[in-house]
N, C-alpha and C positions, 0 to 999 in steps of 0.2 A: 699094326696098321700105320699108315706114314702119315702125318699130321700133314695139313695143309701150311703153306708157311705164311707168315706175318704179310698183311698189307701195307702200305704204306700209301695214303691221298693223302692231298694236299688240295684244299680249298680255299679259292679269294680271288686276288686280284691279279688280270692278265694285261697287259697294257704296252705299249711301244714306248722304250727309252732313246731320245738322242741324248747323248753325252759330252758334252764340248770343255775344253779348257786349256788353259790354265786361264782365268783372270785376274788380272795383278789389280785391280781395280774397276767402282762399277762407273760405265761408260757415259757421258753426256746424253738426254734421251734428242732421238735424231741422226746420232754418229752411228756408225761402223764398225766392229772392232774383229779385226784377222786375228782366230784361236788356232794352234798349231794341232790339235788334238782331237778327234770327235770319232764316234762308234754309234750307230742305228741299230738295235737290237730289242730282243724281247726283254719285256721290264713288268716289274712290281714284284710283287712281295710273293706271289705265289709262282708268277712264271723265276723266279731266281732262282726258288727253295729248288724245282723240279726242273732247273740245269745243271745247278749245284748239284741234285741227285745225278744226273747223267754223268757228270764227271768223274761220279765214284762209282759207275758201273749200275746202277741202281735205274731201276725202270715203275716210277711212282706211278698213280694216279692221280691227273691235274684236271679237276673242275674250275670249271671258270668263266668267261664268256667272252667272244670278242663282237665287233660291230661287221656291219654288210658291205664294208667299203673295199677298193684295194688294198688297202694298209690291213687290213684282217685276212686276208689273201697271204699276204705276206709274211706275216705274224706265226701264221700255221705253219708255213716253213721251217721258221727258227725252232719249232719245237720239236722237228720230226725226231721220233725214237723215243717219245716219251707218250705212252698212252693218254690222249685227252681226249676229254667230252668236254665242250666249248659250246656254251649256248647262243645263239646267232640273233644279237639286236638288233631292230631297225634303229641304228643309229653309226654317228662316226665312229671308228675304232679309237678309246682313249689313249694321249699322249702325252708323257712328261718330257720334258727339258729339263738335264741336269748340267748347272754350270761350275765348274769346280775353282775353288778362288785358291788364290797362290797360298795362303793361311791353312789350308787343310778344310777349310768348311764347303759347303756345298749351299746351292739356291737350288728350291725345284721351282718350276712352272707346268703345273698337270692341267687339262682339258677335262670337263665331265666325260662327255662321252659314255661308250656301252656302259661303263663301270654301272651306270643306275639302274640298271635292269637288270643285272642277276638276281635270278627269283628262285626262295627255298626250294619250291619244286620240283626245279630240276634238279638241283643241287642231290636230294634225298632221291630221286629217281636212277643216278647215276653213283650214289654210294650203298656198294653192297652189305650185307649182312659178311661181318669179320670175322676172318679165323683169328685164335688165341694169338696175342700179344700184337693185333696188327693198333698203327696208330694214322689217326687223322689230325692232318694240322691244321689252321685256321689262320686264317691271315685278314689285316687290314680291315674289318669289319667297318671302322668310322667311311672309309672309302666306298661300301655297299647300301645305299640304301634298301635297297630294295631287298636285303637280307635282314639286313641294321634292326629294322623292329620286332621281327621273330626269333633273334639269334638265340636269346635263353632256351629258346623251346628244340632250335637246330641243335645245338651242342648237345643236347638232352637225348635227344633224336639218336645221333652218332653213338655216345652213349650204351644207348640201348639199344645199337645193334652191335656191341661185341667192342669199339673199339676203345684205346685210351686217347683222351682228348685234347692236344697240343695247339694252344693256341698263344700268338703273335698277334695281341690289337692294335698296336702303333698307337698314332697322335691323335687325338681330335683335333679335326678342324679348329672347332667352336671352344676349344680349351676346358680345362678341369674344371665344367661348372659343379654344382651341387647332383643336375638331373644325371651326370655323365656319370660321374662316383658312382650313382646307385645305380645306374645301368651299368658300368664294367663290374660291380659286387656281384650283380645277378647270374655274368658271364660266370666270375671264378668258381663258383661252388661246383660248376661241372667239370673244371679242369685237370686233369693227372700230369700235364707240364704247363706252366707257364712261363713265358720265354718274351723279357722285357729287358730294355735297358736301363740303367741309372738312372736318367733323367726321369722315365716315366714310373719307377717303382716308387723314388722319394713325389713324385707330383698324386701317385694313386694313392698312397699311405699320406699324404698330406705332412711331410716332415723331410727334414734334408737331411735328416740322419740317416747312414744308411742301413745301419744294424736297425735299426727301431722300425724302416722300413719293411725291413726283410720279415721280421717279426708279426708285424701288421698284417702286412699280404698273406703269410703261411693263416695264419687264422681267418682269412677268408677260401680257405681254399679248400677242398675235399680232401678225407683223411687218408695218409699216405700221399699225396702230390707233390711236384718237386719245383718248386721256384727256383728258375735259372735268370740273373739277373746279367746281362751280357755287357762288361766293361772296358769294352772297345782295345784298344792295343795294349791296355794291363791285363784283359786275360778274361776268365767270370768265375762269377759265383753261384756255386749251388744249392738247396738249403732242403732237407725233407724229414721230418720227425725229429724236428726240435735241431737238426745237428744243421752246419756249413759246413761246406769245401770251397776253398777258392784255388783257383787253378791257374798260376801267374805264367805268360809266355815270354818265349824273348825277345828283346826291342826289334822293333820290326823296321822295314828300310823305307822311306821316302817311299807311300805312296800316291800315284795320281790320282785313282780313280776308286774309291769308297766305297762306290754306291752299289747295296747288296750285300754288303757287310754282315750285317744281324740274318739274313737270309740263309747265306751259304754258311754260317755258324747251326745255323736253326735242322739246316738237313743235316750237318757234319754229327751233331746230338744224338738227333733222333735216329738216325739210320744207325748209331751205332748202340742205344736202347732196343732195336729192332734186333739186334746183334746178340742181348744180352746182356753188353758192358755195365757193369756200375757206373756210380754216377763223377768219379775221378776220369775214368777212362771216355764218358763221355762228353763229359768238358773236354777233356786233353783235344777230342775227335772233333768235335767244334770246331776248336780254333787253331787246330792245325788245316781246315778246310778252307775255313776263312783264308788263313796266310798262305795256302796258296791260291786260291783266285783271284786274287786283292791285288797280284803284282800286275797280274796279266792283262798286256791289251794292247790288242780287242782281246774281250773275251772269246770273241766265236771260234777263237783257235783252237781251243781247248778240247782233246778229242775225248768222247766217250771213253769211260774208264781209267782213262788218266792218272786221277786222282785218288785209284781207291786204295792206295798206299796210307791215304788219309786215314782210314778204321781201323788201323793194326794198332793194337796196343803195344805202348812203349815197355820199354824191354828195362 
């Protein structure tokens, strides 16, 4: 009998990114400043992961929500070819402004917007009961309120309908207080990937070490799960039953535009866990995704399948 084949959602946040830059400095408030560079497209954490999937051929399922405005009208567009269920807020569709500074850093400027209304309900309404090895990823939760208080229970949830549980929670707002710690412990016990960077693995393990980090975290995590700590243009690290792998890339070229970096790394992963790959093979698959979307821009040129040269293991 032929197996049905692995799922692949993606849950969190959908949102409109403008993109502007280069800034060589920040401007007098009142002036004007002419940026040579700018791209309007779908943005956040979840709408990435599930363009990133399109590029390598991959057809996810993206929960998410946008707002009743034109700009959610619009947003729909940029997604066509990727199955979504988009819960529909009375409210504006949220937006960030990302400004990219000559230095390599980047400013956001995000709008609340719908982001506050995604409600578990639908969320668990629109994720099916999973066939064997499928995964659900999780994104942004500090961004969700209106998930943010039952998340322990949603991952749980996912869980126990068959899937393994891939979650990406980005920054607090509100910073590593004491209440935050306990609430992201309570996330990882349900976690079978977690997929963080540097900064936030030494800030969750509370030490700037990063072996001592990585250490940390694996003991909050469920037995068998794999900490993927994602270290930006050196490469990442992967960690599960006591062993690491780090998986170093090569120097990469000047680029402009960053943002969705940890994203298009985060489907490059997982799509290639979906695959089978061990956990070499799916770093490698990472951050070969990553380096190639990273150059491109606009993204929006990027056609479906493109990129699924990205999942071949290296030879």
């Amino acid at each position: 009998m032929k197996h049905a084949q692995p799922q692949f959602s993606i849950i969190g946040d959908v949102s409109v990114d403008l993109v502007l830059g280069t800034l060589d400095g920040w401007p007098k408030v009142g002036t004007e400043q002419l940026l040579p560079r700018s791209e309007l497209r779908a943005g956040g954490s979840a709408a990435n992961s599930a363009l990133a999937a399109r590029h390598l051929g991959l057809g996810p399922r993206l929960i998410g929500a946008i707002g009743d405005d034109d700009l959610a009208q619009w947003l729909r567009l940029q997604l066509a070819g990727i199955p979504v269920e988009l819960q529909t807020c009375a409210s504006d569709t949220t937006m960030s402004v990302g400004l990219m500074h000559a230095d390599g850093e980047r400013t956001f400027f995000t709008s609340y917007g719908h982001l506050q209304h995604l409600s578990p309900a639908f969320v668990l309404a629109h994720l099916p009961q999973a066939s064997a090895g499928s995964i659900a990823l999780f994104t942004a939760p500090f961004l969700l309120p209106g998930l943010r208080d039952g998340y322990r229970d949603l991952l749980a949830q996912a869980s126990a309908r068959g899937y393994q549980v891939a979650l990406d929670p980005g920054w607090p707002p509100e910073g590593w207080t004491p209440g935050v710690h306990e609430e992201v412990e309570s996330w990882l016990a349900h976690c079978d990937h977690l997929l963080i960077n540097e900064l936030e693995a030494t800030s969750i393990a509370g030490t700037q070490e990063l072996t001592l980090a990585v250490h940390r975290i694996a003991c909050l995590l469920k037995p068998g799960a794999h900490l993927i700590i994602k270290l930006g243009a050196a490469g990442a690290l992967g960690h599960v039953d006591d062993q690491s792998i780090y998986y170093a890339t090569e120097v990469a070229p000047d680029i402009f535009d960053t943002v969705g970096a940890g994203d298009s790394f985060n489907t490059g992963y997982l799509a290639a866990r979906l695959n089978q790959a061990g956990l070499h093979d799916a770093l490698a698959a990472g951050c070969r995704t990553a380096a190639a979307i990273l150059p491109r821009f606009p993204r929006k040129r990027i056609a479906a399948g493109e990129l699924a040269h990205c999942l071949q293991p290296q030879t």
